[in-house]
N, C-alpha and C positions, 0 to 999 in steps of 0.2 A: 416263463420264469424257470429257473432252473432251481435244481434240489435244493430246500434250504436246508441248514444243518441247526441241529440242537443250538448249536454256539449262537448262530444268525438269528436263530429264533428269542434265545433270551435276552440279546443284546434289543432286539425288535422290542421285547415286550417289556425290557424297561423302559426304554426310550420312551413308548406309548405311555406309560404309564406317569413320564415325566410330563409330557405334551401335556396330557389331557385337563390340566387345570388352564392350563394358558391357550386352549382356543374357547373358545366362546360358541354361541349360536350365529352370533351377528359378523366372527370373524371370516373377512371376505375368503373365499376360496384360494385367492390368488396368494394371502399370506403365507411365508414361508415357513413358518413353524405348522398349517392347519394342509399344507400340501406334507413335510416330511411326516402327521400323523398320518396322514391319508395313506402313504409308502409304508409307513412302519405298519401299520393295522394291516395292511395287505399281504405284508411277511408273516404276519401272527397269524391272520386266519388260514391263509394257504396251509401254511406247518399245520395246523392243528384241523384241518380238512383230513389230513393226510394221518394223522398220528392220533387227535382223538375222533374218530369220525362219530357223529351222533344218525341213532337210527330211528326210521319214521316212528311214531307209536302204533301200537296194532289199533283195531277196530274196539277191542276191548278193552284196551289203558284209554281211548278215545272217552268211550263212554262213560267206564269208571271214575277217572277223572276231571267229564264234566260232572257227570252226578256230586263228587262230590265237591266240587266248587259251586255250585247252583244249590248245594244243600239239600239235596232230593234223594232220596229213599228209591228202591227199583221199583217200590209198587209206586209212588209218586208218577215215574216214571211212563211204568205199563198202563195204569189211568192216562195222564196227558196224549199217548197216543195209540190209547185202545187197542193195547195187547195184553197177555197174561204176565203178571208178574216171574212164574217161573221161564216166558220166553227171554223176558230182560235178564235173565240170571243165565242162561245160556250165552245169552250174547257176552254178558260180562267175565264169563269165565271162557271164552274162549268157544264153548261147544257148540257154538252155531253163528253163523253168519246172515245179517240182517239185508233182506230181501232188498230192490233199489227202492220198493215202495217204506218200509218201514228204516230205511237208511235215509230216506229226505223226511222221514218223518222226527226218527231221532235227531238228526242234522236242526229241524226248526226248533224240536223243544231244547236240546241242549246247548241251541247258539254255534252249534260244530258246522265249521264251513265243508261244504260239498267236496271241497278240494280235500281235505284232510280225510275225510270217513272214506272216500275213494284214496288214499295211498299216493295221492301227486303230491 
């Protein structure tokens, strides 16, 4: 695909924006308003790959952020997988990187998949 421009891009993302009430779940692929969303969404993410690129969360927005979606406290935390609460308060600020052993262990309590706490 070749460069899209701001212009391509907003045209894309009204367009999208007009679709998206008129396909459905059940609308077949082959429909021709749920294939041009298909094309227009492909213009919009490309552009915005390119222009807003989002970046992975560290190891410590990881943690923080399940903590506080799971409601849990760092000593919550250092209990469920029997470490010191001031180690979880390292990992969360950044000052230390959790071992592969205590990385599959926060991985279970915090529901954080293997893939994300590794950086893929």
């Amino acid at each position: 695909m070749s460069k899209i421009t701001k212009e391509q891009y907003e045209l894309a993302l009204a367009r999208v924006e007009e679709l998206l009430p008129t396909v459905e779940e059940d609308t077949p692929v082959t429909d021709p308003k749920a294939v041009e969303l298909s094309l227009m969404s492909d213009i919009v993410i490309e552009y915005e790959k390119e222009h807003f690129p989002i970046e992975k969360p560290t190891v410590a927005e990881l943690i923080s952020s399940a903590l506080e979606e799971r409601g849990m406290t760092q000593k919550d935390l250092a209990t469920a997988i029997g470490v010191s609460a001031s180690r979880i308060n390292d990992y969360v600020t950044g000052r230390a990187e959790p071992t592969l052993r205590a990385a599959r262990s926060l991985c279970q309590a915090l529901r954080i998949s293997p893939a994300a706490m590794m950086g893929f």
